[in-house]
DRENKEVEX-346135 format. One line per field, with one value per residue (C-alpha): x negated, y, z; residue number from 1; residue in three letters. Coordinates in steps of 0.5 Angstrom, whole numbers, plus 500, padded with zeros to 3 digits. Layout:
xx	(X_...) .
yy	(Y_...) .
zz	(Z_...) .
pos	(NUM_...) .
code	(ALA_...) .
END
This chain:
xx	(414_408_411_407_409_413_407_407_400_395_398_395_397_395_392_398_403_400_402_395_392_389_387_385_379_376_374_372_368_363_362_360_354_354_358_352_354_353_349_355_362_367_372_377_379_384_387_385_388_392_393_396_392_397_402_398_392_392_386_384_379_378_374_370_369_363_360_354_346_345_343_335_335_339_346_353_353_357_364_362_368_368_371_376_380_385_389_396_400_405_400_393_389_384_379_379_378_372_376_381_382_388_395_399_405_407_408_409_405_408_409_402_396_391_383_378_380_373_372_378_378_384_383_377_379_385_380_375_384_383_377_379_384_382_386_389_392_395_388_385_381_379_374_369_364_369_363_363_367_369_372_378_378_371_370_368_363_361_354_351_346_348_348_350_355_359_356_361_358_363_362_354_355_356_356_360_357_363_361_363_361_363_361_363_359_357_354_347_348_352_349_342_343_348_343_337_341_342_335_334_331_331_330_336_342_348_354_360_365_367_372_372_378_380_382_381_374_371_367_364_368_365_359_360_354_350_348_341_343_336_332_329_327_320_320_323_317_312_313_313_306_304_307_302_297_297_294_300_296_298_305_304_300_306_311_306_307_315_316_312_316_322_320_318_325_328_323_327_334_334_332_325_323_317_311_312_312_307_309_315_316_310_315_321_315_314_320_322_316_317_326_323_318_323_328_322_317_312_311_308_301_300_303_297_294_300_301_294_298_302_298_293_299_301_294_293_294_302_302_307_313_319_324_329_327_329_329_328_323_321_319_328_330_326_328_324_326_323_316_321_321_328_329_336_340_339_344_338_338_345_344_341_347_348_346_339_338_341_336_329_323_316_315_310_316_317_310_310_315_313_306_309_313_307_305_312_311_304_306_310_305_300_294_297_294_292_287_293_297_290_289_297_296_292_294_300_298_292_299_303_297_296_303_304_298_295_294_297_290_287_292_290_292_300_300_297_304_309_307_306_313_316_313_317_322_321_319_325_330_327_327_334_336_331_326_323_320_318_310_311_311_307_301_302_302_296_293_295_293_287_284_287_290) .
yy	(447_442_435_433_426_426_422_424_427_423_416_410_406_401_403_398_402_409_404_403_409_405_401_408_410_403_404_412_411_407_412_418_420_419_413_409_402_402_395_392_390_395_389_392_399_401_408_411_417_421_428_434_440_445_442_439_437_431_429_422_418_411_405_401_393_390_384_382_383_384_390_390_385_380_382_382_389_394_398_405_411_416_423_426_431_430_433_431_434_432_433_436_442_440_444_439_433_432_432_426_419_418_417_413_408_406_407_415_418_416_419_424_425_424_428_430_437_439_441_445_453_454_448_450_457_454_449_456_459_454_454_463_460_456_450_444_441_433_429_436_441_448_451_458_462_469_474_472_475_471_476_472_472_469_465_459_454_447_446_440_438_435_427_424_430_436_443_449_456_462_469_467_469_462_455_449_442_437_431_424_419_420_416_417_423_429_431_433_439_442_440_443_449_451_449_453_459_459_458_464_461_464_459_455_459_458_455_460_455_447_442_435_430_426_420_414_417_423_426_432_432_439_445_452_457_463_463_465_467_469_464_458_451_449_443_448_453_448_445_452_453_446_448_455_452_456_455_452_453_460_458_451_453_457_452_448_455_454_448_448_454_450_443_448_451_444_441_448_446_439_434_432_424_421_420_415_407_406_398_398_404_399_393_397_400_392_389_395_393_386_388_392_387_381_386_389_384_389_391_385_384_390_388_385_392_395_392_395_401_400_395_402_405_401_400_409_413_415_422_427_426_424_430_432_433_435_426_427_433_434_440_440_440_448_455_461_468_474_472_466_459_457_450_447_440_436_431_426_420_419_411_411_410_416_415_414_421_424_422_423_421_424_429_426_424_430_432_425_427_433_431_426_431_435_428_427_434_433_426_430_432_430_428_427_432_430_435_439_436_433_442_443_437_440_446_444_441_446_451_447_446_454_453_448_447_441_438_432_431_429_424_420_413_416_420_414_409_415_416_409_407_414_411_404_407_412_405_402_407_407_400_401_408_411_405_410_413_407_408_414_411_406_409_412_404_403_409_407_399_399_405_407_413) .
zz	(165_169_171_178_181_187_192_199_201_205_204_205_199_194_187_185_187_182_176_170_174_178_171_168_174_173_166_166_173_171_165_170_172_179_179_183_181_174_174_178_175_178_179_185_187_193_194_201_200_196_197_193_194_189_184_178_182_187_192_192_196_192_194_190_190_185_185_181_183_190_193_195_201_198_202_198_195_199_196_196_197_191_192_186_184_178_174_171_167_161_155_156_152_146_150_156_152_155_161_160_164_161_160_166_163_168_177_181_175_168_163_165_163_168_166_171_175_177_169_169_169_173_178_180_181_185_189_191_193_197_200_201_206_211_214_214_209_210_212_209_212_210_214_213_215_217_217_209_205_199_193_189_183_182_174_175_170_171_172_167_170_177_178_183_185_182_183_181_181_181_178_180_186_190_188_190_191_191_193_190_194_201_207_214_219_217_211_212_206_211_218_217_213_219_224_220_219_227_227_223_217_210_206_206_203_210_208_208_207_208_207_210_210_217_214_214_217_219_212_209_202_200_201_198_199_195_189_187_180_178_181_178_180_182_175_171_173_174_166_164_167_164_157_158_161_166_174_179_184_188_187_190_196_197_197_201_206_206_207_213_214_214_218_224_224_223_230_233_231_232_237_237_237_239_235_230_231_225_225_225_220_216_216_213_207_206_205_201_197_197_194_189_186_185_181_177_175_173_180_182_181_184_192_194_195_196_202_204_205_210_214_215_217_222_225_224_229_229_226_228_233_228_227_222_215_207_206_198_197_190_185_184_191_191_187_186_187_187_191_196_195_198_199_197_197_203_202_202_198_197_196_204_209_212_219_217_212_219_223_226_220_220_216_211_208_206_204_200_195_192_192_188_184_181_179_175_172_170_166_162_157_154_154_162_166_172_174_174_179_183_185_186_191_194_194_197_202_204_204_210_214_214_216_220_225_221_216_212_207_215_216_210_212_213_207_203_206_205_197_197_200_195_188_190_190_183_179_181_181_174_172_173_170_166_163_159_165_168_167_171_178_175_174_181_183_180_183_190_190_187_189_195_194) .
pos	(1_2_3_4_5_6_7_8_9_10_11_12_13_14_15_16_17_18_19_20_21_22_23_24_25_26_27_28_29_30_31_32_33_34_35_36_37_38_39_40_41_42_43_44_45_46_47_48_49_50_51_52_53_54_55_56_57_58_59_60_61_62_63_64_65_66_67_68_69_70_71_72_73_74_75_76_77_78_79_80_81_82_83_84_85_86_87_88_89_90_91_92_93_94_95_96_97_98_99_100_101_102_103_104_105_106_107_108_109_110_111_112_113_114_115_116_117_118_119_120_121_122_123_124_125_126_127_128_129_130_131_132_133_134_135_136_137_138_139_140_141_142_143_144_145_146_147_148_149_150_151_152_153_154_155_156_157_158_159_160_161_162_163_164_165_166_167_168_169_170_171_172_173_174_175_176_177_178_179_180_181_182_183_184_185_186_187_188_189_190_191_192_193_194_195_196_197_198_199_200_201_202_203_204_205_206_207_208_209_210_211_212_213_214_215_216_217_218_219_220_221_222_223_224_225_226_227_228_229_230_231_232_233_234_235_236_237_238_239_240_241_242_243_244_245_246_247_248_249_250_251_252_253_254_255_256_257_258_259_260_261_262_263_264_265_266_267_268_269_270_271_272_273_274_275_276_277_278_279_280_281_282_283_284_285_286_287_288_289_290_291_292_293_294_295_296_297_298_299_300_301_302_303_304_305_306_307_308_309_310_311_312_313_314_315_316_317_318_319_320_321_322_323_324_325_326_327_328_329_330_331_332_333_334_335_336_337_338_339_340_341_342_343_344_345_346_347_348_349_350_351_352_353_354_355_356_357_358_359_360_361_362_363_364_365_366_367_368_369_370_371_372_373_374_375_376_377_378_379_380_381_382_383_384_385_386_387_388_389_390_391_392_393_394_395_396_397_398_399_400_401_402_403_404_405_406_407_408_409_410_411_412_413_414_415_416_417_418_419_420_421_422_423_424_425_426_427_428_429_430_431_432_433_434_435_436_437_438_439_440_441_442_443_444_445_446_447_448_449_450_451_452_453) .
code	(UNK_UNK_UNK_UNK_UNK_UNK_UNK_UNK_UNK_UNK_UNK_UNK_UNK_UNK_UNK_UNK_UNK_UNK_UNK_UNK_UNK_UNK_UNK_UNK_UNK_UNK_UNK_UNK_UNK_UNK_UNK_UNK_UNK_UNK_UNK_UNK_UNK_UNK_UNK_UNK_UNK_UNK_UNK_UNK_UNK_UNK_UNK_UNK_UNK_UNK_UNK_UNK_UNK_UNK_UNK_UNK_UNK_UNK_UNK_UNK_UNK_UNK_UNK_UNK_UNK_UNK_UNK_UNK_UNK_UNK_UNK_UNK_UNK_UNK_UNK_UNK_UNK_UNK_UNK_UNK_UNK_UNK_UNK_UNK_UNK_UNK_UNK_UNK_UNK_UNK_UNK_UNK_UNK_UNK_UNK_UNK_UNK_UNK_UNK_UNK_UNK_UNK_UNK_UNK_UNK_UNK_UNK_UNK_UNK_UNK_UNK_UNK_UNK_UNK_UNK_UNK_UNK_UNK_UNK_UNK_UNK_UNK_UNK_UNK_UNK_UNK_UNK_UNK_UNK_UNK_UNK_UNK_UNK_UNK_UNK_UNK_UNK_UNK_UNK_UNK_UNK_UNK_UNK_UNK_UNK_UNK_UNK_UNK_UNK_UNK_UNK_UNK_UNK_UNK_UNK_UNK_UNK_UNK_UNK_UNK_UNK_UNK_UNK_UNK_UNK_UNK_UNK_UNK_UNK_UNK_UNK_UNK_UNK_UNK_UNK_UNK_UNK_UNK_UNK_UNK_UNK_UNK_UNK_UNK_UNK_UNK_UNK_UNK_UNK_UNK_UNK_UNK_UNK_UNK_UNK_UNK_UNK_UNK_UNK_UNK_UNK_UNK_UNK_UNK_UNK_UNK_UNK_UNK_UNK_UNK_UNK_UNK_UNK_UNK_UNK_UNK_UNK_UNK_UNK_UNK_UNK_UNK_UNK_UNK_UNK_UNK_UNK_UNK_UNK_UNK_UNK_UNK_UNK_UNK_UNK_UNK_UNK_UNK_UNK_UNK_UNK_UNK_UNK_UNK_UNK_UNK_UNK_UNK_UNK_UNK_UNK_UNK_UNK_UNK_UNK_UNK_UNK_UNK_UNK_UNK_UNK_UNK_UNK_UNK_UNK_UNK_UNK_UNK_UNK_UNK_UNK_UNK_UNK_UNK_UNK_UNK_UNK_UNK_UNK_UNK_UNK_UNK_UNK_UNK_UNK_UNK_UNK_UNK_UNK_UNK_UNK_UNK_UNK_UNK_UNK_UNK_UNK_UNK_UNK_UNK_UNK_UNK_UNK_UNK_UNK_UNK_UNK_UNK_UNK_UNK_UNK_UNK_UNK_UNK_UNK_UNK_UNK_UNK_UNK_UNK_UNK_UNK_UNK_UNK_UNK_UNK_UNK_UNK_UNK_UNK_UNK_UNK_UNK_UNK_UNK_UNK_UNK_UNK_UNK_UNK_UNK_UNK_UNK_UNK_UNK_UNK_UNK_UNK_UNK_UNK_UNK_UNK_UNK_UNK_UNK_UNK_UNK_UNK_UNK_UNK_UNK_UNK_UNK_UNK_UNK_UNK_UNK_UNK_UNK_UNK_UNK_UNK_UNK_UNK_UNK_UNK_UNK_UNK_UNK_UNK_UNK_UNK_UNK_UNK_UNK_UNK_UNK_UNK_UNK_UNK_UNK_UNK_UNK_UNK_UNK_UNK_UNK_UNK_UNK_UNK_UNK_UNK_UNK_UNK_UNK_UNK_UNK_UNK_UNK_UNK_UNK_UNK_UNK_UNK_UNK_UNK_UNK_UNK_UNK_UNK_UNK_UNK_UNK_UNK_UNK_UNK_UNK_UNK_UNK_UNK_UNK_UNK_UNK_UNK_UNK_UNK_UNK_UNK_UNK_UNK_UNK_UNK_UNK_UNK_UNK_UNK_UNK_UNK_UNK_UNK_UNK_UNK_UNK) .
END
């Protein structure tokens, strides 16, 4: 028989008093994907709650404390709050070794064997159980679309290739995205495909069901939505034109459409800002360029003329009125099925604080992060292909001008200052994760400072 630990759900305790479970996160966390803080020592961590969502399977709410290199702008670097699901049991299956935390000595949970529940079968079987029956359950709240019927028995797989969370797909007809660090508010992966399937937009699957947690604040933990089981996505597509050498074209002028699409249904769903206010959004584009050269010295030649970029910006017409947009757009961000183009993942950056990803932003934030994209996709082969990407962005931009009303190439000092500011921040995501890439967003760099764009 499964021995489970005897905690009550939804307490706030000290790690301490989980005995070397609290030892044993501090050393798996750092070894996952979408842990964030992997280049600062992970040196505290605190239990915020611990609930138990059916027997042999705790929810937790942990907080980090780190120390180490500081975060762009030079302050402390903050804790984060990670979500994760556990499973504890007196001895683990061989086929869930790749799942194993560890075995707890001492505290509530000796004795048992702690691994990952989110990469078990029957736990992730029994979490869409939970999510099919809406509810309260301790700091935990189960919610749901009830004109979607979910059907039980669903087979569940884990699907390798997120980072920053964890998606599960069931039976391919839905998917859950589990997300591992929380912040306070509503997340907008479930904010905005609600409000745009009010608005009646197709092009963002709706979530049928949610949970959240109460405690210690209000967060989003969890978004389950359909499937496109025979979709494919816009990096997969676009390499495989590469690799054929074949045109892109037709279908990024498509795309340029849907995302039009998608920008006016956003303007309707949410409020509408004012236009932009160019120096200050030109003073924030400095000081994260200036952030970014001191931790990635191969930046620096280039920040004279970078900064060029964003003082055209503040000397330019303001643009279009801010409103709500994708926030991390790219060819990853997009699925092809059928003749559509569906847009997915509107979470945003997660290492932005959550109030700025909810807010009002231009859209050429948008239009620069793909336009970046098909520069990624053509650096992918070689010789690199930059014609290829050159007639993409222009036939992305000549599909959301048809779309939108006007045109982006029109605004060329705000799109210069937006992809600018987006190729910052790829040099050093990519000093600190993927060094191998870094000449990616530096040949954009060079591209941008000396010619201009």
């Amino acid at each position: 028989m499964q021995k489970t630990a005897p905690l009550s759900a939804g307490g706030v305790v000290g790690v301490r008093s989980t005995g070397t479970l609290g030892a044993l996160l501090r050393e798996w966390l750092p070894r996952q994907r979408w842990f964030a803080g992997k280049d600062r020592p992970l040196n505290d961590l605190r239990l915020l709650s611990m609930t138990e969502l059916y027997p042999g399977c705790l929810h937790l709410l942990v907080q980090t404390g780190q120390s180490g290199v500081p975060s762009p702008g030079g302050t402390p670097p903050p804790g984060d709050c990670y979500q994760l699901l556990l499973g504890i049991q007196e001895h683990l299956s061989p086929r869930l070794g790749r799942a194993l935390i560890g075995r707890v000595e001492t505290g509530a949970l000796a004795g048992l064997t702690v691994h990952d529940a989110l990469q078990d079968p029957r736990s992730a079987h029994l979490l869409l159980e939970r999510m099919r029956h809406p509810g309260p359950l301790g700091p935990l709240s189960f919610e749901s679309d009830p004109s979607v019927h979910v059907p039980a028995g669903l087979a569940p797989r884990l699907l390798e290739a997120e980072q920053s969370n964890t998606s599960l797909v069931y039976g391919d007809a839905f998917i859950l995205k589990v997300f591992r660090r929380v912040q306070p508010g509503v997340n907008p992966d479930l904010e905005v495909p609600v409000a745009l399937a009010g608005q009646g937009c197709g092009r963002v699957p709706a979530p049928v069901a949610w949970y959240r947690t109460t405690h210690p604040q209000e967060a989003t933990l969890g978004v389950l939505q359909p499937f496109l089981p025979d979709a494919s996505d816009g990096w997969t597509l676009a390499l495989d034109a590469l690799a054929r050498g074949e045109d892109f074209t037709p279908q990024a002028y498509a795309l340029g459409g849907a995302t039009a699409e998608v920008h006016l249904a956003l303007a309707a769903a949410f409020p509408v800002g004012p236009l932009g206010d160019n120096a200050r959004t030109a003073a924030g584009m400095t000081e994260r360029l200036e952030a970014a050269a001191h931790h990635v010295p191969a930046l620096r030649p280039y920040v004279p003329g970078l900064t060029t970029a964003f003082g055209a910006l503040a000397a330019c017409d303001p643009g279009p009125p801010a409103q709500r947009v994708h926030g991390d757009l790219h060819l990853g961000q997009v699925l092809h099925a059928g003749r559509e183009w569906f847009v997915i993942d509107f979470e945003g950056e997660p290492s932005r604080p959550l109030a700025e990803r909810r807010s009002a932003q231009s859209p050429v934030r948008d239009i620069a992060g793909m336009l970046r994209s098909f520069d990624y996709a053509a650096r992918q082969r070689r010789p690199w292909r930059p014609e290829w990407a050159r007639r993409c962005r222009e036939a992305f931009c000549a599909g959301y001008a048809d779309g939108a009303g006007w045109d982006p190439r029109k605004k060329h000092a705000l799109l210069r200052a937006y992809e600018t500011d987006r190729a910052v921040y790829e040099v050093l995501y990519e000093a600190r994760h993927r060094p191998d890439w870094l000449p990616v967003p530096m040949a954009a760099i060079e591209r941008l400072a000396v010619r201009g764009g």
